[in-house]
C-alpha positions as CSV (number, residue, x, y, z in Angstrom):
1,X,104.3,103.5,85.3
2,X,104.5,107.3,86.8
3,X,103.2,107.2,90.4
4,X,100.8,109.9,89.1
5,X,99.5,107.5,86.5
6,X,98.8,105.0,88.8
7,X,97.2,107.7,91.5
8,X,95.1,108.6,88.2
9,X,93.8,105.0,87.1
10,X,93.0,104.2,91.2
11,X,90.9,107.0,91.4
12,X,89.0,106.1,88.0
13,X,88.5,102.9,89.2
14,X,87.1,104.1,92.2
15,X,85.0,106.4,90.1
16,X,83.6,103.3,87.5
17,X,83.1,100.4,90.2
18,X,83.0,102.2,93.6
19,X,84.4,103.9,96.6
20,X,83.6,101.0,98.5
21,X,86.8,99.2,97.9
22,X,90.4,99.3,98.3
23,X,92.4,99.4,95.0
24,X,96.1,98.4,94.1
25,X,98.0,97.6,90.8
26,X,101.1,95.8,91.4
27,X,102.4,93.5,88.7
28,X,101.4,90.1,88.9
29,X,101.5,87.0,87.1
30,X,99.2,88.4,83.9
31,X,101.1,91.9,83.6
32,X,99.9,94.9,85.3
33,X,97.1,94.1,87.6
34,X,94.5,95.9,89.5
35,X,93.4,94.7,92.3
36,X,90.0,95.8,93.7
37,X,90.1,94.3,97.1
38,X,86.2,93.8,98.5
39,X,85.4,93.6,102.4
40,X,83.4,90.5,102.0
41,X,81.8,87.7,99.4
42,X,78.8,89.2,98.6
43,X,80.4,92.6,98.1
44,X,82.9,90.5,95.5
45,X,80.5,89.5,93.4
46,X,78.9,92.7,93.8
47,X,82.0,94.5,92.4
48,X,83.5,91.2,90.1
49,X,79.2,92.2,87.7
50,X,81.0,95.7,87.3
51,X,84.4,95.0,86.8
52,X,85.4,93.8,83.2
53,X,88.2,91.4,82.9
54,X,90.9,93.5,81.7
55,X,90.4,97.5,82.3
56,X,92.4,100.3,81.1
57,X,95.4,98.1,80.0
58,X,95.5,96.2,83.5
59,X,94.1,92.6,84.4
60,X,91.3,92.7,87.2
61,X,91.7,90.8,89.9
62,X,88.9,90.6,92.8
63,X,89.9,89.4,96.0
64,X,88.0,89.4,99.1
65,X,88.6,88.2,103.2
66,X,87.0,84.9,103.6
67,X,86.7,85.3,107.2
68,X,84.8,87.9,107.3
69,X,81.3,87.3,107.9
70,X,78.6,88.6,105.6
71,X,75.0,89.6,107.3
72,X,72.0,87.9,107.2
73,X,70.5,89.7,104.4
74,X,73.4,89.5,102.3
75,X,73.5,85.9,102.6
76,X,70.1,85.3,101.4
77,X,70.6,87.6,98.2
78,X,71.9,87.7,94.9
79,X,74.3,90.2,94.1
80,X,72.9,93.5,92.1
């Protein structure tokens, strides 16, 4: 993959599941991977109800920081 291609499908990503998020595809263990990379739980699940399973050719991987704490609100609610 051309870096260009791959500066191409972050930004549509960023475009069809949010700016929100930091985005990567590196090769993993399924092929090509993107990986949308979520500051927090709730904002994973958030993200993981937009983001198909495979998307433009890549696997999609959600991954989030388990330390970091999610506010009270966020807690209490279901994802959108």
């Amino acid at each position: 993959m051309v870096l260009s291609d791959r500066d191409e499908l972050i930004i549509d990503a960023a475009l069809d599941f949010g700016a929100d998020y930091f985005y990567d595809i590196r090769n993993g263990t399924m092929g090509p991977t993107l990986y949308i990379e979520a500051p927090n739980k709730y904002e994973a699940s958030r993200v993981r109800q937009l983001a198909p399973g495979h998307w433009n050719k890549l696997y999609v991987v959600v991954i989030y920081d388990a330390s970091a704490p999610c506010t009270g609100s966020q807690e209490n609610s279901k994802p959108v």
